[in-house]
Each structure stands twice: as C-alpha cells, then as structure tokens.
MILUMMI-200225 format. One record per residue (C-alpha): residue number from 1; residue in one letter; x negated, y negated, z negated. Coordinates in nm, 3 decimals. Layout:
# residues N
<rec k="NUM" r="A" c1="X" c2="Y" c3="Z"/>
...
# end
This chain:
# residues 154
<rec k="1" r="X" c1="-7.947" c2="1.828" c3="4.051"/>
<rec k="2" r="X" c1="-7.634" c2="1.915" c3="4.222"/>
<rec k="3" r="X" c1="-7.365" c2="1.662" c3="4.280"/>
<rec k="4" r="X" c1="-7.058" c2="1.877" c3="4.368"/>
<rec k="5" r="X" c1="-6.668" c2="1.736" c3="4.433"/>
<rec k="6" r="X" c1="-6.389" c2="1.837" c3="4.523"/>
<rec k="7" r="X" c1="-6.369" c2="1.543" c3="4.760"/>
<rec k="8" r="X" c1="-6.745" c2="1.601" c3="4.896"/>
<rec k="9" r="X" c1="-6.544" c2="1.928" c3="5.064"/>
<rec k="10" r="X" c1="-6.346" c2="1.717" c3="5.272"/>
<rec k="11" r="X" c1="-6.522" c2="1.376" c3="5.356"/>
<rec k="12" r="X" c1="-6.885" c2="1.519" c3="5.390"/>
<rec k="13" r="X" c1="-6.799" c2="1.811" c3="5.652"/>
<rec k="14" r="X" c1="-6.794" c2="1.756" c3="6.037"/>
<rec k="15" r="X" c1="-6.545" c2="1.542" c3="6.245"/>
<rec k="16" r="X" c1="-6.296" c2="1.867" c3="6.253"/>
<rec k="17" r="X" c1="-6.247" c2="2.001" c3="5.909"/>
<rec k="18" r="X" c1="-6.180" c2="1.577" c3="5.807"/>
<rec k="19" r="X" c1="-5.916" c2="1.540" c3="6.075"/>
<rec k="20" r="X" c1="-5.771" c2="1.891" c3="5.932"/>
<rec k="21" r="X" c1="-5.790" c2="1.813" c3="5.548"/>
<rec k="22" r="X" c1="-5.632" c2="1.438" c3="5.649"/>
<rec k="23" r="X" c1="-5.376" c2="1.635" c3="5.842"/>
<rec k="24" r="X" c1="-5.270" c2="1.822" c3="5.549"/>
<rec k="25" r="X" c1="-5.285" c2="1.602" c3="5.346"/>
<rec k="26" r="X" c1="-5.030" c2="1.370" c3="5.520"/>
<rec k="27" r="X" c1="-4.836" c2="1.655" c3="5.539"/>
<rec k="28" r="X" c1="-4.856" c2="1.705" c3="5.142"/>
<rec k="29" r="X" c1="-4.742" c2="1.345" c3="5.112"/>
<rec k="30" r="X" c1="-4.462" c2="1.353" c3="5.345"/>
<rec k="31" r="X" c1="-4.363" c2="1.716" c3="5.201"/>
<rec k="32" r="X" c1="-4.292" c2="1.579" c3="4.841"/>
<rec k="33" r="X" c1="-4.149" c2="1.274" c3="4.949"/>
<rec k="34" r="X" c1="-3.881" c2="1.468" c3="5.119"/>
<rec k="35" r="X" c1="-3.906" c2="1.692" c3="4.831"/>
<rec k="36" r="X" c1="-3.834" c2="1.366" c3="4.563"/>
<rec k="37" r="X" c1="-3.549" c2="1.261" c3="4.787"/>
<rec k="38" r="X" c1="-3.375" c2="1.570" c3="4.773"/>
<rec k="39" r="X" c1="-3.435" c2="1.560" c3="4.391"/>
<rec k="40" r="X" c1="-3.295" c2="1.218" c3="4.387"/>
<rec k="41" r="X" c1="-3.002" c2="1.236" c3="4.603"/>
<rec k="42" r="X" c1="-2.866" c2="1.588" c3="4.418"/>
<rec k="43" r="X" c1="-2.905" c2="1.397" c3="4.073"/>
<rec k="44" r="X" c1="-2.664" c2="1.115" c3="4.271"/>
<rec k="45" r="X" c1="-2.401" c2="1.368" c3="4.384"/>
<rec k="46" r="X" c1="-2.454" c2="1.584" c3="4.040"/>
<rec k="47" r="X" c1="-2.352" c2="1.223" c3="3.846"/>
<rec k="48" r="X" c1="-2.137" c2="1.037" c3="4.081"/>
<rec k="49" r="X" c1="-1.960" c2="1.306" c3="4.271"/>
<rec k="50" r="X" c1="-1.951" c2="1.296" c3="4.668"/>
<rec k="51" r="X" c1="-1.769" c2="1.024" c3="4.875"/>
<rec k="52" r="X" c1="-1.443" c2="1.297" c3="5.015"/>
<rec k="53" r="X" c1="-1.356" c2="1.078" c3="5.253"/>
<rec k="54" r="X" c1="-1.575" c2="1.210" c3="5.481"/>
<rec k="55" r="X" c1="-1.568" c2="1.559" c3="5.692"/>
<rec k="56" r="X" c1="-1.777" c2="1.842" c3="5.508"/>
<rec k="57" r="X" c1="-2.020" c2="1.827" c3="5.784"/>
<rec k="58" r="X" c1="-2.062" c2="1.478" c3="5.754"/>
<rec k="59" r="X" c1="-2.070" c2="1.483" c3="5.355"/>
<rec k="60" r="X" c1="-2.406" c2="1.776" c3="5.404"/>
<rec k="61" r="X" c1="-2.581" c2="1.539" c3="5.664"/>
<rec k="62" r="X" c1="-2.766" c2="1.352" c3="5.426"/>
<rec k="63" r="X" c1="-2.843" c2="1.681" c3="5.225"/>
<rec k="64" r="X" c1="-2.952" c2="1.859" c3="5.502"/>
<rec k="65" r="X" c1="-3.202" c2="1.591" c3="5.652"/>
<rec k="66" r="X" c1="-3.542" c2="1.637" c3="5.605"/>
<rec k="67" r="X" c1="-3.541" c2="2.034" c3="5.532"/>
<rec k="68" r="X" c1="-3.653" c2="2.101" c3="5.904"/>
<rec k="69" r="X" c1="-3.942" c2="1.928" c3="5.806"/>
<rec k="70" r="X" c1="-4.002" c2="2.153" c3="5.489"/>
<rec k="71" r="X" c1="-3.915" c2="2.478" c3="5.700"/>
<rec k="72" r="X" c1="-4.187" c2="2.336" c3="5.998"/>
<rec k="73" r="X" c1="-4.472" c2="2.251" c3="5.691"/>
<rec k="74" r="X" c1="-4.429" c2="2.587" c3="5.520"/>
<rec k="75" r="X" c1="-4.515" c2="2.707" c3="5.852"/>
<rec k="76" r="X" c1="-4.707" c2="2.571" c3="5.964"/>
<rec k="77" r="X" c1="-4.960" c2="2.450" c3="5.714"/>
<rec k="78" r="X" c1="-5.111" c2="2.730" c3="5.650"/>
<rec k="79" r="X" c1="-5.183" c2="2.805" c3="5.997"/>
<rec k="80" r="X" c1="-5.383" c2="2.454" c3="6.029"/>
<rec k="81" r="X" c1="-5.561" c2="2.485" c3="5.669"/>
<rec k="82" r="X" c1="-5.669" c2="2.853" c3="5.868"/>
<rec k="83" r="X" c1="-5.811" c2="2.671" c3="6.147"/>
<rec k="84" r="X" c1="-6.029" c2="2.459" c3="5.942"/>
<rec k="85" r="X" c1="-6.152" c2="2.833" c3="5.745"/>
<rec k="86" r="X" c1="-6.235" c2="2.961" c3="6.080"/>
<rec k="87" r="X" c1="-6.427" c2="2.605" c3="6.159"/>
<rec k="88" r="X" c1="-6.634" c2="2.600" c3="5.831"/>
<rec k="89" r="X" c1="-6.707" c2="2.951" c3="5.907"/>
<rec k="90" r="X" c1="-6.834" c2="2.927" c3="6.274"/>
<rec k="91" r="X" c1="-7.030" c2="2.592" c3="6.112"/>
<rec k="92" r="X" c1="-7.204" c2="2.844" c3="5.881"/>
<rec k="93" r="X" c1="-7.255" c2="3.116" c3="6.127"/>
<rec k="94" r="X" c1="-7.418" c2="2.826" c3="6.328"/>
<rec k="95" r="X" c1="-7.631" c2="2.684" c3="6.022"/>
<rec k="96" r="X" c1="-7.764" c2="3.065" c3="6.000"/>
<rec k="97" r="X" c1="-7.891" c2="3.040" c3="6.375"/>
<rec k="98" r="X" c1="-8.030" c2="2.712" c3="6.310"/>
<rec k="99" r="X" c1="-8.202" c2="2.786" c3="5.994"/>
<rec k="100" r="X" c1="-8.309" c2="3.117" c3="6.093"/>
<rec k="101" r="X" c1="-8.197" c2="3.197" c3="5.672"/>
<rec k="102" r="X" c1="-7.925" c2="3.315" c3="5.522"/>
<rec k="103" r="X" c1="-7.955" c2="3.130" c3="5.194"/>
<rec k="104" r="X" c1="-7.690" c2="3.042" c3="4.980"/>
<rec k="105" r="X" c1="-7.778" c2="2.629" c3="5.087"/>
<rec k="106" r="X" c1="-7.805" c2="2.717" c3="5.452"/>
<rec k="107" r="X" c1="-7.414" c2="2.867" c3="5.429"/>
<rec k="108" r="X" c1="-7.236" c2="2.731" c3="5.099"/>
<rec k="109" r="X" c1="-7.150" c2="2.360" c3="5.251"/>
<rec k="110" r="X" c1="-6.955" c2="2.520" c3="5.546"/>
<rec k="111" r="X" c1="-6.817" c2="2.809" c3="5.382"/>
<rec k="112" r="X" c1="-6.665" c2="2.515" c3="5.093"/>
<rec k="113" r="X" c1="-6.532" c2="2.284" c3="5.343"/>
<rec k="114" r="X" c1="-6.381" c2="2.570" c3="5.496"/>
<rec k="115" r="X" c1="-6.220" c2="2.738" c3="5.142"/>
<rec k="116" r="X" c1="-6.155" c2="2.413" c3="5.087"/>
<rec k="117" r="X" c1="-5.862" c2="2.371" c3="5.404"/>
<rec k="118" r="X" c1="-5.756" c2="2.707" c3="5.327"/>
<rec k="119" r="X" c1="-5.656" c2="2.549" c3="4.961"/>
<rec k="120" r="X" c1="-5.516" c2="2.206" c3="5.128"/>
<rec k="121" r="X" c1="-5.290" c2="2.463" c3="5.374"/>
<rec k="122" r="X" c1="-5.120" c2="2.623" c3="5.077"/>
<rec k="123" r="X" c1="-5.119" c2="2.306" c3="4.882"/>
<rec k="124" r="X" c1="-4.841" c2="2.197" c3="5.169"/>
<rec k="125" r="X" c1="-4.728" c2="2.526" c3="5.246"/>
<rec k="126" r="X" c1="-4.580" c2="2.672" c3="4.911"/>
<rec k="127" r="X" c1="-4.419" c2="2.369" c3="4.710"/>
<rec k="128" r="X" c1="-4.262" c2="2.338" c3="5.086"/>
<rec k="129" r="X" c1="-4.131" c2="2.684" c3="5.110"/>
<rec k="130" r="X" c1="-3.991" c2="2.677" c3="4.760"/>
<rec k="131" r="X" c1="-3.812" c2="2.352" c3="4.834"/>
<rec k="132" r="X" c1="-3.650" c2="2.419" c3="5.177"/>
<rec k="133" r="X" c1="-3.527" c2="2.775" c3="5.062"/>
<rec k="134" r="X" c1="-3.386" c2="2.608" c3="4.697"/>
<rec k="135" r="X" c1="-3.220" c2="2.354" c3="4.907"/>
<rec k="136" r="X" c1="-3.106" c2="2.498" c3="5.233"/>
<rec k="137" r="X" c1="-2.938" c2="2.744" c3="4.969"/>
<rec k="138" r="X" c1="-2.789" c2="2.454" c3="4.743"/>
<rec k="139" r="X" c1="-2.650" c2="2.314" c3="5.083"/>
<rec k="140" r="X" c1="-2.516" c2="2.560" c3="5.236"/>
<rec k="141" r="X" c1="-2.371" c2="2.658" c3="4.925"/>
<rec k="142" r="X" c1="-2.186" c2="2.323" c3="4.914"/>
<rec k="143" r="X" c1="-2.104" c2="2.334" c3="5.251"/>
<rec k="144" r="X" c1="-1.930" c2="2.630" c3="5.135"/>
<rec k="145" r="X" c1="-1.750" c2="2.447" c3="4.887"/>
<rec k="146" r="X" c1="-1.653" c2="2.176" c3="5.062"/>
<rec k="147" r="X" c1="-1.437" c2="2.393" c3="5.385"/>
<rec k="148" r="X" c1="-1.315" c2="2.645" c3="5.152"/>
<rec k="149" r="X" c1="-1.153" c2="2.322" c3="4.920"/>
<rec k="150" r="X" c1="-1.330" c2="2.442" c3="4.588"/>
<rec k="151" r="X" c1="-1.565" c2="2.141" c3="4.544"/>
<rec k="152" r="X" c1="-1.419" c2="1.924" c3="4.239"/>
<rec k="153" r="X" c1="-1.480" c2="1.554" c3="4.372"/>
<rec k="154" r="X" c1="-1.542" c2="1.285" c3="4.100"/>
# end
C-alpha cells in the first residue's frame, strides 16, 4: 500500500532538497509576517490617522520597511524552489543509472521532491509579489500625499 504526503516530499528526500524546502519555507513565514504587519499598520493609519508631526519621509519609514524583503523573496524564491527541481531531477537521472530501469518507482520519489520545491518557490514567490507591488504602490501613493499637502490628518 502506498503511504503518500505532502510532507514525505520534503523530509524523506536527500540532505539538499530539505535544506531548500526549510529555506522556503522560512521565507514563507517571514514573507506573511511582513505581509500581516503591513495589513496591521495600514488598518492603524486607516483608523487613527498619521502622527503629522513628523517629515513625510519620516511618516513612510515605517510603511516602507520590510517591502525590500518582499521585492528580494518574489525574486528570488523561485529561483531556489528551481534549484531544488533541477536537484530532484539529477537524483532521478541518477536513480535511472543505478537501477539500470526507468520505472515509475525508480524516478517518481525524486521527480516529487523536486515538483515539490518548485511548488514551495511559488508558495513564497507570488503572495510576495502581490504584496510588495500593492504596497510599494499604497506608499508611494501616500508619500505623494503627504509633500503635495493633500493627506487629511486625523
């Protein structure tokens, strides 16, 4: 009987595809974090209006930390979910050799663990992209705002 998961495709390949699925999946974590903060700290300035006794560029500080980090994951993310793809294929190329068979058992575990980083690299990569394009826009919209004088303080 076969005993498939999702998280066999990650824990149960070599030493390589792990540290890449752990990789992106810290970078997941760290990606919605940023991504909740954001959320959070528009909902704050949305309800309680922005402290004006600050410069404009010291007002979009806080709204502009953390979207490097969104613009870097979308980036790169998918490149290191591709490296563990090209891993889990090489791994099944080198399974064939060993085997001397190209049966589906001989390639599958490889060629999952391998579909599976590709699916972790997107996981990070596209909530990431959406997030630092809808909020590098909202900022630099309010930076906009804020030097031309038409942001209504509360």
């Amino acid at each position: 009987m076969n005993s498939f998961s999702l998280l066999s495709l990650f824990t149960d390949g070599d030493l390589a595809i792990r540290l890449t699925s752990m990789i992106l999946i810290v970078g997941s974590v760290l990606s919605w974090t940023i991504i909740i903060a954001k959320i959070r700290l528009w909902h704050r300035a949305k309800k309680h209006g922005l402290n004006t006794g600050l410069r404009p560029d010291q007002i979009i500080k806080s709204f502009d930390d953390g979207l490097w980090y969104l613009s870097m994951a979308a980036t790169v993310a998918p490149f290191i979910g591709l490296f563990g793809t090209v891993w889990g294929v090489m791994n099944s190329f080198a399974s064939i050799g060993a085997a001397q068979s190209v049966s589906i058992a001989v390639i599958a575990p490889g060629l999952a663990a391998a579909l599976g980083t590709t699916v972790l690299g997107l996981i990070v990569a596209i909530p990431s992209a959406i997030a630092y394009q809808y909020f590098a826009k909202k900022t630099d919209d309010l930076y906009d705002d804020l030097t031309d004088g038409e942001y209504e303080t509360k």
